[in-house]
C-alpha positions as CSV (number, residue, x, y, z in Angstrom):
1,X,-22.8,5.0,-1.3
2,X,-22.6,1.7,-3.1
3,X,-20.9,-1.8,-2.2
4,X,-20.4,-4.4,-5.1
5,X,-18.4,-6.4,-6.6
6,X,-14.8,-5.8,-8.1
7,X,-14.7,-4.9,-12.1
8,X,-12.3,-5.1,-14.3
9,X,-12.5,-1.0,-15.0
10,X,-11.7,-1.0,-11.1
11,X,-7.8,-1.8,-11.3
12,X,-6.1,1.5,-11.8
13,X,-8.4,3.4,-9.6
14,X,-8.2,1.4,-6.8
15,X,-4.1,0.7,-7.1
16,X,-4.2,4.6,-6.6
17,X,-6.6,4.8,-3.7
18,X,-4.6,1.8,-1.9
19,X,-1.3,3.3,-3.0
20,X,-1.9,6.6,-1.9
21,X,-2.8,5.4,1.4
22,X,0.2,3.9,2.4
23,X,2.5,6.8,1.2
24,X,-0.1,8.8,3.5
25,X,1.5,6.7,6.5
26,X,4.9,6.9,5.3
27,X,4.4,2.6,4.2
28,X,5.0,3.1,0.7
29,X,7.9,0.2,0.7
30,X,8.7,-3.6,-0.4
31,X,6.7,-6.1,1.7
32,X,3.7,-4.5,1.8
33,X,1.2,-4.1,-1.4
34,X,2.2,-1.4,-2.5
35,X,5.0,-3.0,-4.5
36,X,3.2,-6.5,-4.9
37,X,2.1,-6.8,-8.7
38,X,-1.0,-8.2,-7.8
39,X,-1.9,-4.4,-6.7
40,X,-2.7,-3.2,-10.2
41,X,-5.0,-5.9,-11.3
42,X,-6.9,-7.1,-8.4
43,X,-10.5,-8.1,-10.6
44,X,-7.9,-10.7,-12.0
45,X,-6.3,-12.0,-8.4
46,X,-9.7,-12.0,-7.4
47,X,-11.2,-14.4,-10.0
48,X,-9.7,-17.0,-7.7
49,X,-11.6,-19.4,-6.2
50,X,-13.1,-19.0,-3.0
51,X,-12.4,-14.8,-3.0
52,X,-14.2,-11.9,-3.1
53,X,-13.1,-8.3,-3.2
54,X,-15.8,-5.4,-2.1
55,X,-16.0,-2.1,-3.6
56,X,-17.3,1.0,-2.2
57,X,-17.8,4.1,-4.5
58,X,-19.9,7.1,-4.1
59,X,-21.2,8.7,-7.1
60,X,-19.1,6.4,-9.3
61,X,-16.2,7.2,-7.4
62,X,-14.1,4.3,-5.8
63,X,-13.4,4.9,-2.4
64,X,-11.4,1.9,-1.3
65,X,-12.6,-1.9,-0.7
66,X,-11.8,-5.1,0.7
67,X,-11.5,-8.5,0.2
68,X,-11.4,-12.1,1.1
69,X,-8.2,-15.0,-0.4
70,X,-7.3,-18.5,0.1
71,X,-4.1,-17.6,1.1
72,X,-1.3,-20.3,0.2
73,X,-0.3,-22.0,3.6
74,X,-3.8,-21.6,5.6
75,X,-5.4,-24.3,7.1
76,X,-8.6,-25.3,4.6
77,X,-11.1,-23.7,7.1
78,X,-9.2,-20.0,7.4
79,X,-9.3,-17.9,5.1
80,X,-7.3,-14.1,4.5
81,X,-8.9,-10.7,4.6
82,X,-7.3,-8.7,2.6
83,X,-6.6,-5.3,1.1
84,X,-8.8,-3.0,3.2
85,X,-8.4,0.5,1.8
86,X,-10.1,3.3,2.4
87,X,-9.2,6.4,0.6
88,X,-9.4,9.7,3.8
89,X,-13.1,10.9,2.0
90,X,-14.4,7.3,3.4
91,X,-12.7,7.2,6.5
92,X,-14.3,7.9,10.1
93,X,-17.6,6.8,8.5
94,X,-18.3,3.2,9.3
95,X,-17.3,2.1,5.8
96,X,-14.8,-0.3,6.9
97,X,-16.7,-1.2,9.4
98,X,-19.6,-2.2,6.9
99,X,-16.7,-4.1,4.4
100,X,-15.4,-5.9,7.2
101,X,-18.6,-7.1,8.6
102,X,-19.6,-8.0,4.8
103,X,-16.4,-9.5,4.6
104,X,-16.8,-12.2,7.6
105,X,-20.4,-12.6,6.6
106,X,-19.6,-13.8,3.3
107,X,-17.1,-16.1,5.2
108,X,-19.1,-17.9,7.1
109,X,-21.2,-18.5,4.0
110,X,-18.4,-19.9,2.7
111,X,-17.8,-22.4,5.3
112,X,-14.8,-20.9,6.8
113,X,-14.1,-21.0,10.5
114,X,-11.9,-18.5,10.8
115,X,-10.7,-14.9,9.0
116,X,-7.0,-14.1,9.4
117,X,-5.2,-10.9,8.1
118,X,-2.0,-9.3,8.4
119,X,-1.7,-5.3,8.8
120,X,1.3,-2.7,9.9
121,X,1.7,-0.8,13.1
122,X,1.2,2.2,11.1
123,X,-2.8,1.7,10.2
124,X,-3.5,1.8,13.9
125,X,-6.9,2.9,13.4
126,X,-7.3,0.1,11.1
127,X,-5.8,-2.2,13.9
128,X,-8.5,-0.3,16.1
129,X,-11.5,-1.5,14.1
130,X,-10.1,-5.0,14.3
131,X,-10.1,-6.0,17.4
132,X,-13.8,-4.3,17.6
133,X,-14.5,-7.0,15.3
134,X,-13.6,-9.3,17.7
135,X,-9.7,-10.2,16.4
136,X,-7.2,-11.1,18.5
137,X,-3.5,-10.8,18.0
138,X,-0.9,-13.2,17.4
139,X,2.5,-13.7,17.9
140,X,3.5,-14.9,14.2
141,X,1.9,-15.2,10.8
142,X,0.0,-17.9,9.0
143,X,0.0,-18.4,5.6
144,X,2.1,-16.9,2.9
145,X,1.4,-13.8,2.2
146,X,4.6,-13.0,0.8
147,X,4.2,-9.1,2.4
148,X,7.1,-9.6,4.5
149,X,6.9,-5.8,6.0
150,X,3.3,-7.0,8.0
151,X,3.9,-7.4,11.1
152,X,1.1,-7.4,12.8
153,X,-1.0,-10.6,12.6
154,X,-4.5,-11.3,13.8
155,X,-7.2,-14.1,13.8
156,X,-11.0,-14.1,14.3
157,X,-12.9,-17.5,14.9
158,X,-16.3,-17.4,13.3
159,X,-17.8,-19.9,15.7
């Protein structure tokens, strides 16, 4: 199994992996990403300043990813992680575990103080691994997102 970088041959595969994963859990719907445009070419959202996106493939295979976004409307020292798929080969595993942990890693390299990011009651297990990481729910979003359907919101302080 191998982590990198998002490439621009990544798009199409990894719109389906995250794609198929929310019609898996009956998400498949306006508000989340599955019908935001930015879905299907994530190398170019990600060419944004101050983000990252992780991929994981086995045996030049993409099995999902995740990523890190200045989110419009979050304080200058939080930042958004974002679009943390994992197709049902890489789940149970400890991949997400290992993305995430990248993930808030490369944070605090970054200088952020915090790592804030939005999910839906119906990734549970996802919601699981969350607070393992040490997030804590809130009681409204930050930021704009613009994925109206998320309504579970949670932040992790880095210090």
């Amino acid at each position: 199994m191998n982590i990198r970088k998002i490439e621009k041959k990544d798009n199409v595969e990894l719109a389906q992996v995250i794609k198929s994963v929310l019609k898996e859990h009956g998400e498949a719907r306006p508000g989340t990403v599955y019908t935001d445009p930015t879905t299907d070419s994530l190398f170019e959202l990600f060419e944004e300043d101050n983000s990252v996106y992780w991929v994981v493939e086995d045996k030049s295979k993409i099995l999902g990813g995740c990523g890190l976004y200045p989110t419009k409307g979050l304080s200058e020292n939080c930042i958004e992680l974002v679009k943390l798929y994992l197709s049902s080969d890489a789940r149970g595993k400890g991949v997400g575990k290992l993305l995430m942990n990248k993930c808030i890693e490369y944070a605090k390299q970054m200088g952020y103080s915090q790592v804030y990011l939005e999910t839906i009651p119906a990734l549970s297990s996802a919601v699981g691994l969350y607070e393992s990481l040490g997030f804590v729910r809130l009681d409204h979003p930050l930021g704009d997102s613009g994925h109206f359907a998320c309504n579970v919101w949670m932040l992790k302080d880095l210090k």
